[in-house]
C-alpha positions as a Markdown table, in Angstrom:
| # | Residue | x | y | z |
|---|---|---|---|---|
| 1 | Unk | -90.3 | -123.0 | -211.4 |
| 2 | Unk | -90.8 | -126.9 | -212.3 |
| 3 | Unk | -94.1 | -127.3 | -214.3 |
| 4 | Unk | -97.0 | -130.2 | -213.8 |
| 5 | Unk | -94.8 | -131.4 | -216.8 |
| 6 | Unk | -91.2 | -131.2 | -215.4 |
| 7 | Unk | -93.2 | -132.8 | -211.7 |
| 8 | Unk | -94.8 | -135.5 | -214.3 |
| 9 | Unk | -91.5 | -136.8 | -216.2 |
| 10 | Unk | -89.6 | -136.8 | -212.9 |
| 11 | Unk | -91.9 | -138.9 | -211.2 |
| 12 | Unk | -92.3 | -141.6 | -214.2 |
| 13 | Unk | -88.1 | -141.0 | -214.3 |
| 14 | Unk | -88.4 | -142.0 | -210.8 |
| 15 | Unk | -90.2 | -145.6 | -211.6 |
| 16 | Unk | -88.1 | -145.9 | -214.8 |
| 17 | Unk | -85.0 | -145.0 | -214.3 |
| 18 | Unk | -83.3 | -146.6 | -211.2 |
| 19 | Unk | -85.0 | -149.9 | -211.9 |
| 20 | Unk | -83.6 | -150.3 | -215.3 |
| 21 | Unk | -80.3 | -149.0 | -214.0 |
| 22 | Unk | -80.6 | -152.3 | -211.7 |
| 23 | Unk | -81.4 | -153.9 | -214.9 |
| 24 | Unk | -84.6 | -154.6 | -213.9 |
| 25 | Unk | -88.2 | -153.6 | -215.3 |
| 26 | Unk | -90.6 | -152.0 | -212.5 |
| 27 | Unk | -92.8 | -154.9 | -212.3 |
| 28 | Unk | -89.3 | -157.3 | -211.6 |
| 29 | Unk | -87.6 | -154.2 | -209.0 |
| 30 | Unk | -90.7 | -153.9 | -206.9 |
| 31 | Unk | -91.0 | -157.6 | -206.0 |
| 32 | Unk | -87.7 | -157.7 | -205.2 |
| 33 | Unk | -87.8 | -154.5 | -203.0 |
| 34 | Unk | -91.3 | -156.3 | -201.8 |
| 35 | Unk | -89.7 | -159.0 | -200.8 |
| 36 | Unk | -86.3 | -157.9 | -198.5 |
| 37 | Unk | -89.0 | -155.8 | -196.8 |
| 38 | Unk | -90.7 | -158.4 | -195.6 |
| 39 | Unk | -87.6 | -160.9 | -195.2 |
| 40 | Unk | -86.3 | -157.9 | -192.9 |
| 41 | Unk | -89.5 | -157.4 | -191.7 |
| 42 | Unk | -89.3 | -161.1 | -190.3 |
| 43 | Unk | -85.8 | -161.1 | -189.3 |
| 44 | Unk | -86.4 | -158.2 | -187.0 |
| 45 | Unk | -89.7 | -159.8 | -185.1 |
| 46 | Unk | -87.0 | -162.8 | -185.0 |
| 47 | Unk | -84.7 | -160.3 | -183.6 |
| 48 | Unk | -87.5 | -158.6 | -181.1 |
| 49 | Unk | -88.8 | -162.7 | -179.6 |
| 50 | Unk | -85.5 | -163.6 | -179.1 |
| 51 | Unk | -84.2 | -159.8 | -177.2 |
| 52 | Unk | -87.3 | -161.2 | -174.6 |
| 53 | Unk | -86.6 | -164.4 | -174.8 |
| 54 | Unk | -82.9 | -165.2 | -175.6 |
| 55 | Unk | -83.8 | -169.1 | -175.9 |
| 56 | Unk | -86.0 | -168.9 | -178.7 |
| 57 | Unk | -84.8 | -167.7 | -182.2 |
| 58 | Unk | -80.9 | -167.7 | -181.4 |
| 59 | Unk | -79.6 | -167.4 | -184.6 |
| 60 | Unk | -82.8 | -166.9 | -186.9 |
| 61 | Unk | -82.3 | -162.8 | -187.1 |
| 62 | Unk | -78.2 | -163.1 | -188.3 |
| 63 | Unk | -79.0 | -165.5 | -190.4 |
| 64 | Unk | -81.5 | -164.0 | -192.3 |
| 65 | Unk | -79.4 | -160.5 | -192.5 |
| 66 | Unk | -76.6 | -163.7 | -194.1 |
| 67 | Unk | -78.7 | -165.2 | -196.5 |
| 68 | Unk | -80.1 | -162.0 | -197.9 |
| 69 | Unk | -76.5 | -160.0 | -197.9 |
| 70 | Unk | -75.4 | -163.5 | -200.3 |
| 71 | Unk | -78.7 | -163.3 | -202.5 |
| 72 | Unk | -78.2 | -159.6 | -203.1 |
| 73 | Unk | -74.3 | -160.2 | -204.1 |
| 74 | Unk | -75.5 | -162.8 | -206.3 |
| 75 | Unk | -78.6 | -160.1 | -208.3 |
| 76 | Unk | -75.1 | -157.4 | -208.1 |
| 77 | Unk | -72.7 | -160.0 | -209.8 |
| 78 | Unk | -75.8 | -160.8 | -212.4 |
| 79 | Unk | -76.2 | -157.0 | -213.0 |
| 80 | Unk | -72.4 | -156.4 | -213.7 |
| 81 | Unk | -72.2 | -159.0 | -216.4 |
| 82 | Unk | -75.3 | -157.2 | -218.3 |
């Protein structure tokens, strides 16, 4: 049976761990996380305005998913060199 202890150092391994294994600190991981949400966030009303109105946002969605998808290689390639 996991302890308040065991619960305690799994949930600060939780903010620690993965983060640093991105080579990140937590401050550095979370406004990254922060911000694809919200770039996805955007892409996908982009994505909604243009499924009602195909005229409007044609390319605004896909372009977005490309942009991020070459930003996020680029933090990958970074990390494998550290």
């Amino acid at each position: 049976m996991a302890t308040g202890t065991d619960l305690h150092k799994n949930l600060l391994a939780a903010f620690v761990e993965h983060p640093a294994a991105a080579g990140e600190k937590y401050g550095q991981h979370c406004r990254r996380a922060l911000r694809v949400s919200a770039t996805l966030a955007f892409a996908s009303m982009a994505a909604l305005v243009h499924a009602l109105v195909p005229a409007w946002y044609t390319t605004r969605a896909s372009d977005t998913v490309f942009e991020l998808h070459d930003d996020l290689q680029r933090v990958r390639a970074l990390q494998e060199v550290v």
